[in-house]
N, C-alpha and C positions, 0 to 999 in steps of 0.2 A: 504494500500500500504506500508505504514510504517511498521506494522507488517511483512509483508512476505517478505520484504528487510533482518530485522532484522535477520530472519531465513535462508539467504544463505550469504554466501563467499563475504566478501565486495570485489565489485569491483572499482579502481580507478578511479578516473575521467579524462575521454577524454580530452586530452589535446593538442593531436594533431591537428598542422597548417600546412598550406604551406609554403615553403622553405620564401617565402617573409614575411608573416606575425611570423616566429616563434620567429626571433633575434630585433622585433623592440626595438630602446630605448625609453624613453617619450617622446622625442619632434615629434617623426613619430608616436606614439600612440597617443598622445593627439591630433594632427594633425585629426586623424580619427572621425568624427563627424557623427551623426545621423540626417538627414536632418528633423526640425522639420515638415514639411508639409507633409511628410511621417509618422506622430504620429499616434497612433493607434486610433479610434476614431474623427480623426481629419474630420471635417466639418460636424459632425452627434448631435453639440447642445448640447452634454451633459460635463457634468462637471468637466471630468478627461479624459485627456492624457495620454498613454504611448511612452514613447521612449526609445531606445533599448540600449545598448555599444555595441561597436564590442570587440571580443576577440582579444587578444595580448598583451605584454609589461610584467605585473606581473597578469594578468587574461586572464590565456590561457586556464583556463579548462569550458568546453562545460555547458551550461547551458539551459535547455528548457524550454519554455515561452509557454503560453495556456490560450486564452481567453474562459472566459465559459457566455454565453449566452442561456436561455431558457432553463438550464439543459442539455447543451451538451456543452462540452472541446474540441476547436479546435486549434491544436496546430498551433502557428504562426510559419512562415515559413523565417530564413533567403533572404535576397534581397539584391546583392552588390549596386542597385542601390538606396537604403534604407539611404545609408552612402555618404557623400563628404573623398576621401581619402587622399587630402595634393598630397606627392611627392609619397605617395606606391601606387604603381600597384594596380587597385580593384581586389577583389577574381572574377575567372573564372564564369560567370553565372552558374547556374543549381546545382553550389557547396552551400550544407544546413551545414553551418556551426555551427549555433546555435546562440548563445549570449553568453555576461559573466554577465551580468545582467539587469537591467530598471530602469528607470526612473519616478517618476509619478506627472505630471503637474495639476495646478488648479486655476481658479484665484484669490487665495487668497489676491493679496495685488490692483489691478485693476481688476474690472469689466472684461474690453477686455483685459486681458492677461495670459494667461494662464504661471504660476511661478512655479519653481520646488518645490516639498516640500519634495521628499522621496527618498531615492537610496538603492537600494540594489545590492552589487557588492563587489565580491570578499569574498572568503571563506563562513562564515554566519554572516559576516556584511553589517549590514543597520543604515540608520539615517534618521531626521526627521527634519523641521527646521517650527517654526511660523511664521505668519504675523510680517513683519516688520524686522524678526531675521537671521542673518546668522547662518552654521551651525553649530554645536561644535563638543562634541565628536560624534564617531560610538558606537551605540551596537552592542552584537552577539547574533545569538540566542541558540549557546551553546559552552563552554569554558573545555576543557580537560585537565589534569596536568597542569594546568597554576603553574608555578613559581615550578614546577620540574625540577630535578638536567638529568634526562632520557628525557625533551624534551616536548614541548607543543604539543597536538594533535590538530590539525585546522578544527574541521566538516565542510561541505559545504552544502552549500544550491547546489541541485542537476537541481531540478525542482519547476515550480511556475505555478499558475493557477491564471487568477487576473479575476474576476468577473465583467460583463459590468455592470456598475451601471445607474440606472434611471437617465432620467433627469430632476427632482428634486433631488439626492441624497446630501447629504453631507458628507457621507462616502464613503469610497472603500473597499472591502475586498478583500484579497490576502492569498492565499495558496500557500504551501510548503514545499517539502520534503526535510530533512538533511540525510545525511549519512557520515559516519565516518569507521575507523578501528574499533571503540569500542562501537557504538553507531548508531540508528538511532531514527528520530523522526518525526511528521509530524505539522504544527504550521497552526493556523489562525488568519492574521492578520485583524485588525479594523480600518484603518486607517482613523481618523479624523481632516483634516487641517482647523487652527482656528486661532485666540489670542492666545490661550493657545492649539497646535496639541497633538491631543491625541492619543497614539500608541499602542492599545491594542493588547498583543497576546495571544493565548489560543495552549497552547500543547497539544497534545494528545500520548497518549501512557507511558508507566512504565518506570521502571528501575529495572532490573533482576540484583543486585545485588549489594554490596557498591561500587563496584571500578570505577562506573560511577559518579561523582557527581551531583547532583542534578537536569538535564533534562534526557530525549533521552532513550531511549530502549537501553539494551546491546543486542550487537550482537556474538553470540554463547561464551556466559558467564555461566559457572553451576549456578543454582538459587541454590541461598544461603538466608539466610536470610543479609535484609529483603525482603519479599517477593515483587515481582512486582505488582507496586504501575499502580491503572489503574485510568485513568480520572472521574473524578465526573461532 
């Protein structure tokens, strides 16, 4: 999928709201909450949650979520009544507005309670946080002209597939496609919530040429050297 994005015309990401969700400021965004008893997985025993954000405030661009079960991806479907929304108007039923990203719960620090440990939201940042620990910084899963005089490039996580895990697991894995003006790429993550969470990710796909650095396919870049570099 990563490949033959790389091969046409990036297109921008969907960013369009309705007139009430487009101008919120934080305190109406943060207001907007994903009702946990609505979690993905929730009363099926197993040992990871998801929950969603709703788009608006500074993540307004559309993002699609897809659970895969038994080797088949079904994409989850926005639900206004999925959300408690404070003083904003819920979205009209029947409107699939998307997400701006998830959540992923476990109970790492009790037994019966299932604790946030992961987020991924906004541009292609995510974070992670241990037993016991609050969170710190964000990673991304890829960084363009950073600290250029001509302007940072921001790739986004576009789309995610988060794998229903056993119930015995003690990991989740999560898929994901980035796209960018200059770049696409597609990641697998590992993720292991512990004493010590362990966040492994695995890229897939080259780089056609130096003016990308160091992740992500270039997207209609001349292959110059060095040649694109492919996954081991």
């Amino acid at each position: 999928m990563a490949r033959d994005a790389a091969g046409k015309p990036f297109k921008a990401p969907d960013g369009k709201l309705p007139d009430h969700l487009n101008d919120l400021d934080y305190d109406h965004y943060r207001a907007i909450r994903f009702l946990p008893d609505r979690a993905l997985w929730r009363g099926e025993k197993l040992p990871f949650e998801v929950q969603f954000f709703h788009r608006g405030f500074f993540y307004k661009n559309r993002v699609d979520v897809y659970e895969v079960a038994n080797g088949q991806a079904t994409k989850i479907i926005y639900q206004p009544e999925d959300f408690s929304f404070g003083d904003t108007p819920p979205t009209k039923p029947g409107v699939d507005l998307g997400f701006a990203g998830f959540r992923l719960h476990t109970p790492i620090n009790k037994p019966d309670h299932h604790d946030e440990v992961c987020v991924f939201l906004g541009a292609s940042y995510f974070r992670a946080v241990a037993k016991g620990e609050l969170y710190g910084l964000s990673a991304r899963g890829l960084s363009i002209n950073t600290g250029e005089a001509k302007g940072e490039e921001f790739p986004s996580f576009k789309a995610f597939w988060i794998e229903k895990p056993a119930a015995n697991a003690t990991s989740i894995v999560v898929h994901a496609l980035l796209d960018s003006e200059s770049a696409t790429a597609a990641y697998r993550f590992t993720i292991r919530p512990a004493e010590t969470t362990v966040f492994v990710h695995v890229r897939a796909g080259g780089i056609c040429g130096a003016a990308v650095p160091d992740a992500g396919r270039a997207r209609n870049r001349p292959r110059r050297p060095p040649p694109c570099r492919e996954p081991t």
